[in-house]
C-alpha positions as CSV (number, residue, x, y, z in Angstrom):
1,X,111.1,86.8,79.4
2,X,114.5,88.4,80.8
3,X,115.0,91.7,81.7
4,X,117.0,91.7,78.9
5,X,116.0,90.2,75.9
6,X,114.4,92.9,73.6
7,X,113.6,90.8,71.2
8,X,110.7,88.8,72.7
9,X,109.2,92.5,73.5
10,X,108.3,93.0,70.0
11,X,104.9,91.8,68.5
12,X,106.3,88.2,66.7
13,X,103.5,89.7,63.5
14,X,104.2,93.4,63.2
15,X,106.9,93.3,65.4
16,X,106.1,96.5,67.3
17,X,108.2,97.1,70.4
18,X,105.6,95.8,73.2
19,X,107.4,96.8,76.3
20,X,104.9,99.9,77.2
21,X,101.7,98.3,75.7
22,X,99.4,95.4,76.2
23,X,100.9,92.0,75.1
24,X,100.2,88.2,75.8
25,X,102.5,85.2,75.0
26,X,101.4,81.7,74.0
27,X,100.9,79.2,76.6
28,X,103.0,76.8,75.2
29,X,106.0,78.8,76.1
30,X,107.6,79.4,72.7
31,X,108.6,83.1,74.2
32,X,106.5,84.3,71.2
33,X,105.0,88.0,72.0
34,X,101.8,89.2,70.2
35,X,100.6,92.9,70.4
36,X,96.4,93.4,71.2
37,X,96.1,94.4,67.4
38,X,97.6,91.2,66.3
39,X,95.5,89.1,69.0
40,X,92.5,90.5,67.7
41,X,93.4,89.6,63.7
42,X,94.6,85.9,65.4
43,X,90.8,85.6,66.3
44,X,90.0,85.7,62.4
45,X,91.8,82.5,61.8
46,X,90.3,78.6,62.4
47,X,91.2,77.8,65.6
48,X,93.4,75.2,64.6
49,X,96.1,77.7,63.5
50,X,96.0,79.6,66.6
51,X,98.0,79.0,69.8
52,X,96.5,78.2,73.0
53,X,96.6,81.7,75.5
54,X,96.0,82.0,79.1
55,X,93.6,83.5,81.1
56,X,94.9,86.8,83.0
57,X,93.1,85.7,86.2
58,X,92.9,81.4,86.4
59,X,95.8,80.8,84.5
60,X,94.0,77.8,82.5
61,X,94.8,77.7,78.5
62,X,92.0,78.2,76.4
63,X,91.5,78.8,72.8
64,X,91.5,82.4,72.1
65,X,88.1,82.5,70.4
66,X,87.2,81.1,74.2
67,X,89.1,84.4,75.7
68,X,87.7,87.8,75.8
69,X,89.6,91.6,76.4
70,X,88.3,92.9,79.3
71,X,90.6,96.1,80.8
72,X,93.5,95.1,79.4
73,X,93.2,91.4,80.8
74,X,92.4,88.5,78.4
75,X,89.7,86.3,80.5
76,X,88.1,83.5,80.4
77,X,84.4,83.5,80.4
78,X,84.0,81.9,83.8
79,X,86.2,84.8,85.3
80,X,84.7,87.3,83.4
81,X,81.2,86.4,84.6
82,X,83.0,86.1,88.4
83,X,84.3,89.9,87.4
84,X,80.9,91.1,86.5
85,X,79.5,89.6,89.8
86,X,81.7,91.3,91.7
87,X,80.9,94.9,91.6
88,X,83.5,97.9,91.3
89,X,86.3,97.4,93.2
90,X,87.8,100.3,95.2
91,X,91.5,100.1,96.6
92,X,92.2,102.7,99.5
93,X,93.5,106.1,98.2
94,X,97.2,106.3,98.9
95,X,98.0,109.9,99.3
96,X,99.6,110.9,102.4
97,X,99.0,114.3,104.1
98,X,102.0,116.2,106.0
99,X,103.9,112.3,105.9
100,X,101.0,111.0,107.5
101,X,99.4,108.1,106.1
102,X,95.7,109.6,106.3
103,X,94.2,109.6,103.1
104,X,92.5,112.8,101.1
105,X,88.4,113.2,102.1
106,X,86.4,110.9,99.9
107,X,89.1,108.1,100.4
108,X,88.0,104.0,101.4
109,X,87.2,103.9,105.3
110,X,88.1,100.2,105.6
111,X,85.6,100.0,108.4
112,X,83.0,101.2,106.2
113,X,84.4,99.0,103.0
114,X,85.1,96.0,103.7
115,X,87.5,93.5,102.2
116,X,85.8,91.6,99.7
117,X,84.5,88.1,100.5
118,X,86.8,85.4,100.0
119,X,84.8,84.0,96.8
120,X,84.6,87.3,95.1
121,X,87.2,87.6,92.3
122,X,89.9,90.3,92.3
123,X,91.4,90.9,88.7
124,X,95.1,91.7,88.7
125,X,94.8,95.0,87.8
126,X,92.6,95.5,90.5
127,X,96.1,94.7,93.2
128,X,97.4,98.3,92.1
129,X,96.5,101.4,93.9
130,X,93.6,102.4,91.7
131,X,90.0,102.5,91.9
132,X,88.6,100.3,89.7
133,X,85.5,99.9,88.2
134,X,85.3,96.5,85.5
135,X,81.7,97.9,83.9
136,X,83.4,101.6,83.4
137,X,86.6,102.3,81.3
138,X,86.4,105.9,82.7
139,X,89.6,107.5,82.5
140,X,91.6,109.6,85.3
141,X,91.4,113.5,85.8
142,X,93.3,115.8,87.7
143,X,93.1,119.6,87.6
144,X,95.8,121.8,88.5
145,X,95.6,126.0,89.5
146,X,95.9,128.7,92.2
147,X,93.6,128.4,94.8
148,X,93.7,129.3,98.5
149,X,92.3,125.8,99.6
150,X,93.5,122.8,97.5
151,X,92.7,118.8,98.1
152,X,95.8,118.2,100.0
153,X,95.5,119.3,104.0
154,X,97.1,122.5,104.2
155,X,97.9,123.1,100.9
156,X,97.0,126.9,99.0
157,X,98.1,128.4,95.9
158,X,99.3,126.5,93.1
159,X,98.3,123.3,94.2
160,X,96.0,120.5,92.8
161,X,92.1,121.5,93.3
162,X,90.4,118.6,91.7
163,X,90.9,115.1,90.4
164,X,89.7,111.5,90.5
165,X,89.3,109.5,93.7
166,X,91.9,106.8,94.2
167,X,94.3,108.6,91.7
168,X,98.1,107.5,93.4
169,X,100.2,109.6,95.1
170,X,103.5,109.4,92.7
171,X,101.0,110.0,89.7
172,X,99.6,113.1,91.0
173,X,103.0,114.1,91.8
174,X,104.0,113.5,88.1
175,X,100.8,115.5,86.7
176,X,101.9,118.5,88.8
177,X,105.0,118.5,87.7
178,X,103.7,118.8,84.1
179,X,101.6,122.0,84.7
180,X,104.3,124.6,84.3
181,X,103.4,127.4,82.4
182,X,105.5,130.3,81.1
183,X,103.2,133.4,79.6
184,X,104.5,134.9,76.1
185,X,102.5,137.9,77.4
186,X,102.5,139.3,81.4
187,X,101.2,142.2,80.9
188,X,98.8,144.4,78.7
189,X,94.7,144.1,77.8
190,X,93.6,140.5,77.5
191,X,96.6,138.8,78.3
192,X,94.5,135.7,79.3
193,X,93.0,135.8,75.4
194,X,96.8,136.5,73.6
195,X,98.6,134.0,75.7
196,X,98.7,130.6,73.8
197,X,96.7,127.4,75.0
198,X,99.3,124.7,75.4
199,X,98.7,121.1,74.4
200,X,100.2,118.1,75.4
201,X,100.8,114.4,75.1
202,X,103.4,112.5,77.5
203,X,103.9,109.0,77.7
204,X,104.3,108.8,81.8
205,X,105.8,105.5,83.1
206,X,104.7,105.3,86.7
207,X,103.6,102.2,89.0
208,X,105.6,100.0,86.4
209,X,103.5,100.7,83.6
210,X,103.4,103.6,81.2
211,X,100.7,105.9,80.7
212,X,99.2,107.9,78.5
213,X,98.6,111.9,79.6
214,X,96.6,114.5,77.3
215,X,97.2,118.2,78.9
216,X,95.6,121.6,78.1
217,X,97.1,124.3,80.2
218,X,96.0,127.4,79.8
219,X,97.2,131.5,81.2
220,X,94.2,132.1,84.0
221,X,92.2,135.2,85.6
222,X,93.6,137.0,88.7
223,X,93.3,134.2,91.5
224,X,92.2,134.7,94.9
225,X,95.5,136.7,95.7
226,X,95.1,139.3,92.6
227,X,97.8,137.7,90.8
228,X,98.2,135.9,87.2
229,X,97.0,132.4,87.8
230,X,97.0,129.4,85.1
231,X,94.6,126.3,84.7
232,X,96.4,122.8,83.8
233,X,93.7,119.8,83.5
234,X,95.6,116.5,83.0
235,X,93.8,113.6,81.4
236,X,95.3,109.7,82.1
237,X,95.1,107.0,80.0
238,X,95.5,103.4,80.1
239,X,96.5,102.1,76.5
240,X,93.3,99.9,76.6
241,X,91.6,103.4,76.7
242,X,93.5,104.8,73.8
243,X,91.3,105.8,70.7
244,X,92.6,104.4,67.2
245,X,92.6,108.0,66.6
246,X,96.0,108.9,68.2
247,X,96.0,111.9,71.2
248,X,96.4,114.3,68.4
249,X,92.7,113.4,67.6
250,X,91.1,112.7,70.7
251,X,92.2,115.8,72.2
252,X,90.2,117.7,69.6
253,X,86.9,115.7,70.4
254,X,84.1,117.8,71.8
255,X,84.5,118.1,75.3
256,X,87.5,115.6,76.0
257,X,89.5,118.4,77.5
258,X,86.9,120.7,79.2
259,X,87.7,120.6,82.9
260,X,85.3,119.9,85.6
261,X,85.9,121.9,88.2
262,X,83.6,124.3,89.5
263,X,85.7,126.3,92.3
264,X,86.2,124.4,95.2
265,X,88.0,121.6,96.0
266,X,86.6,118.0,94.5
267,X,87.1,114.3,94.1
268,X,85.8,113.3,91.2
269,X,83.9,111.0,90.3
270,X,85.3,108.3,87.5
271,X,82.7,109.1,85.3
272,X,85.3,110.6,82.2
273,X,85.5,108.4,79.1
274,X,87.8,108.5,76.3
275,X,86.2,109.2,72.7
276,X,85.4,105.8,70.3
277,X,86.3,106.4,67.1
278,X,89.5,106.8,64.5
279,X,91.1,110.1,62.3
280,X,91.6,108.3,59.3
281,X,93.9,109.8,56.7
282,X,92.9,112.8,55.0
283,X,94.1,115.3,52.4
284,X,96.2,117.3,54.8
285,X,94.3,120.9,53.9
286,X,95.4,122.6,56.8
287,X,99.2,122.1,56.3
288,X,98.6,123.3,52.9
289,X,97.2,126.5,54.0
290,X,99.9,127.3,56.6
291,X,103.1,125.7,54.2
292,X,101.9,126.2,50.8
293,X,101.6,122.1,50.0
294,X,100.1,119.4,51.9
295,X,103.2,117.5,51.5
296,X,105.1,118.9,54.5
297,X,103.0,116.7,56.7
298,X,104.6,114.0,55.7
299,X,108.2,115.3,56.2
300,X,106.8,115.5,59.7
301,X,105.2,112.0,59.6
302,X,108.1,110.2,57.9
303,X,110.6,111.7,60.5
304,X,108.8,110.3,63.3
305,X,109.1,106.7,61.9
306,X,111.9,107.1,60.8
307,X,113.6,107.6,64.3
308,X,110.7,108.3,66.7
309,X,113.4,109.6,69.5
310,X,114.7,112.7,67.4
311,X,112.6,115.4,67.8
312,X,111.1,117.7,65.0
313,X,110.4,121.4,65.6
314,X,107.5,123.5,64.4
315,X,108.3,127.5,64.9
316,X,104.8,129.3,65.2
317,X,103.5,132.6,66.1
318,X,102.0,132.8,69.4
319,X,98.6,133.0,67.7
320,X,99.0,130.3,65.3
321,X,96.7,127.3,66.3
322,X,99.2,123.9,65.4
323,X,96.9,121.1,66.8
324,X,95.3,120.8,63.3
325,X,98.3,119.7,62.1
326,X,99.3,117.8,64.3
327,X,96.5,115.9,64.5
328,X,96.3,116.2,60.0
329,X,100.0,114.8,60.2
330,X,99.5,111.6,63.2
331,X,96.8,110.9,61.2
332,X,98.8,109.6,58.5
333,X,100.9,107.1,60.8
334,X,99.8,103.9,61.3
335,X,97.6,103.5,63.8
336,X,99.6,101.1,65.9
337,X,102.4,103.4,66.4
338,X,100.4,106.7,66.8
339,X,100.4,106.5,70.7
340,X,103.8,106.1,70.8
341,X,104.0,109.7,69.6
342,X,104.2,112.8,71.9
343,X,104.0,116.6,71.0
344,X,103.4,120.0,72.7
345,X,101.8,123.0,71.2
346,X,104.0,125.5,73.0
347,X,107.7,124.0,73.9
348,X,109.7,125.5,76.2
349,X,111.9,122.3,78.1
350,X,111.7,118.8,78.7
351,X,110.3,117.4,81.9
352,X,112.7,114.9,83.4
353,X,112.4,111.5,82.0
354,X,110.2,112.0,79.2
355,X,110.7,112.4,75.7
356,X,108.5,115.1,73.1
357,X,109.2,114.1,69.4
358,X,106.9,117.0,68.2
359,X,107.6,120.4,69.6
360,X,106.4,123.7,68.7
361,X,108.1,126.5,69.5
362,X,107.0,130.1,69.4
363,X,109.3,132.6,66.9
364,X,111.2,134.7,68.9
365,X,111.2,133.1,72.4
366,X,114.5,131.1,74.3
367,X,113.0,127.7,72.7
368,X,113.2,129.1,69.0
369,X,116.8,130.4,69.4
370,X,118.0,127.2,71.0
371,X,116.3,125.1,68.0
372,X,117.5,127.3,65.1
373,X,121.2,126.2,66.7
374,X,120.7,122.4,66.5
375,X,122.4,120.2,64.2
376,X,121.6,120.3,60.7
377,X,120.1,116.7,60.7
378,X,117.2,118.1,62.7
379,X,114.0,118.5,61.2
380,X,112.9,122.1,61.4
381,X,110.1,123.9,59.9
382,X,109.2,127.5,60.3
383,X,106.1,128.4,59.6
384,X,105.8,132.2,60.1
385,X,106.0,132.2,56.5
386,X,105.2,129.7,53.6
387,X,107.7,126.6,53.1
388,X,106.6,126.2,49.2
389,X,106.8,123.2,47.5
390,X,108.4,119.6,49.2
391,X,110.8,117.6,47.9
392,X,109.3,115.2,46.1
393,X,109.1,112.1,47.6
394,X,106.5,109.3,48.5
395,X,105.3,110.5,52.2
396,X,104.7,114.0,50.5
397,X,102.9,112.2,47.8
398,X,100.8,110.1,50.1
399,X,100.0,113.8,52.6
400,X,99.0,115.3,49.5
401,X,97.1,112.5,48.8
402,X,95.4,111.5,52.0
403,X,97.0,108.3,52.3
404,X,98.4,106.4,55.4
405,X,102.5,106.1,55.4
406,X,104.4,103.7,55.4
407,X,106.5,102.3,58.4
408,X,110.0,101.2,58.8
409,X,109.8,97.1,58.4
410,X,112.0,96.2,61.5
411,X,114.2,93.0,61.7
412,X,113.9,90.6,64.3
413,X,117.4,91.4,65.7
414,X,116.5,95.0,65.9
């Protein structure tokens, strides 16, 4: 496929834009793209309908009933069982210290770890600068503060105290650069208790792919120094880790964003895996007991498909919690797009290169004043007080309801 051609990128069934996500083309070289939800509805039909497909590591064609998903990779059964066989694969830790090329403690002493025999298989996605275990889809952790000792050699105050082992250096630089944090309160009682939680999901291309990030920063006790700290845990996700759910829902799962760091400096182990399971469609209850109807979620919802690059703004009171609806409102997306969609609980700018199609700003702050002067195209809802009733339409019909919305049926030339 070129560089250029956009349109083999999309899914040839749903035609969902594959660029970012997993996708495989027929062997027969027709340029025809198919998305992982469409491959997996392709296994349904008699193998006579279905196109031959390749196998990620051998190359061969096989029939795709012959093929199974393992990390992303679509692998025969030979290679799978040569995968299994293998063991974890770890690939050194890339980090530098000081412009050094020594590696964080905890990182692969090649003396130690050898190369792998020549017969043992490597999967592709074992060639990046990750550690990789085939039997565990753990995802990636990195944890963010002020402490007088970080990881890095040298490094104090804010600085990054804990994450995974093997994580790469230009993703750990792009996590860091996510944890800002700017207090609505600095002084008074229980500042750490008033000051919002901020949530976050980013779509983070680094290494040539594009990741998934769920964040949860949050206003911290004094540090070592006396002074006002902050906590940011990051959580990275591959998209064959990505819950049907959405990030909306898996960040609300039990546990999936309590941090594991216990004070000191620590690799972790990759031990972290993503929730199983999907946030179906539901009467949207909580947006009828902040709005006043139900509906409004899918004024939210419907702007999103409807041009998932124009952002929507939510303005909140600092104490108002928004992730239930959020997560009430990307329910009702399909869930082939619902990734695709990014958010923060507590706005304040854009990071460089990234886009937020859901932001929430607090009444009263810098972010609110700039997002009452946008153009009147943009979608804003203020919910320090009740919206009433919404225009009636099918998406508020179908919030109201509990049902799923509709998406925009794309062209092939779009």
């Amino acid at each position: 496929m070129g560089p250029g051609n956009l349109v083999n990128l999309r899914c040839c069934l749903c035609g969902i834009d594959t660029s970012s996500l997993p996708h495989w083309s027929a062997a027969n070289g027709n340029g025809r793209v198919y998305c992982q939800t469409c491959l997996a509805a392709l296994r349904l039909r008699p193998s006579i309908n279905v196109p031959l497909f390749k196998c990620d590591a051998c190359g061969c064609s096989w029939r795709l009933q012959s093929l199974n998903h393992v990390r992303s990779q679509l692998l025969c059964r030979q290679c799978e069982k040569n995968l299994a066989t293998a063991g974890p694969i770890t690939i050194e830790d890339p980090m530098p210290q000081d412009g050094a090329s020594a590696a964080l403690p905890g990182a692969v002493d090649s003396a130690r770890h050898p190369p792998a025999p020549p017969s043992a298989f490597v999967p592709l996605s074992a060639r990046r600068p990750v550690s990789v275990d085939p039997g565990n889809p753990a995802v990636a952790e990195l944890v963010y503060t002020s402490a007088a000792r970080g990881l890095r050699a040298g490094s104090s105050g804010f600085c990054t105290v804990a994450m995974t082992r093997g994580m790469p250096a230009e993703l750990v630089e792009r996590l860091e650069s996510l944890s800002a944090y700017e207090p609505v309160f600095s002084t008074g009682k229980n500042i750490n208790i008033q000051n919002p939680v901020v949530f976050a999901h980013w779509r983070l291309p680094t290494g040539g792919r594009t990741r998934s990030v769920l964040t949860r920063i949050a206003f911290g006790e004094l540090d070592y120094s006396k002074r006002p700290s902050k906590l940011a845990y990051h959580v990275v996700l591959d998209p064959s880790q990505q819950p049907i759910g959405g990030p909306a829902w898996t960040i609300l799962q039990p546990n999936m964003m309590a941090h594991p760091w216990k004070g000191e400096p620590t690799l972790l182990p990759a031990t972290k895996s993503a929730p199983v399971g999907d946030g179906a469609p539901r009467p949207c209850t909580a947006w009828e007991a902040a709005t006043g109807d139900a509906g409004w979620a899918g004024i939210l919802g419907e702007s999103f498909l409807a041009d998932p690059s124009k952002a929507a703004y939510l303005i909140c009171d600092p104490t108002f919690d928004v992730m239930p609806l959020f997560a009430e409102a990307s329910a009702l997306l399909p869930p082939r797009v619902r990734w695709q969609l990014t958010f923060m609980t507590c706005f304040t700018s854009l990071p460089a290169g990234l886009e937020c199609s859901w932001r929430c700003v607090l009444a009263g702050t810098p972010a609110a004043e700039r997002a009452s002067r946008l153009a009147s195209g943009t979608l804003i809802l203020d919910l320090t007080q009740k919206l009433g009733a919404a225009p009636d339409r099918p998406a508020i019909q179908r919030a109201r309801a509990g049902e799923m919305l509709k998406a925009p049926v794309l062209s092939a030339r779009e």
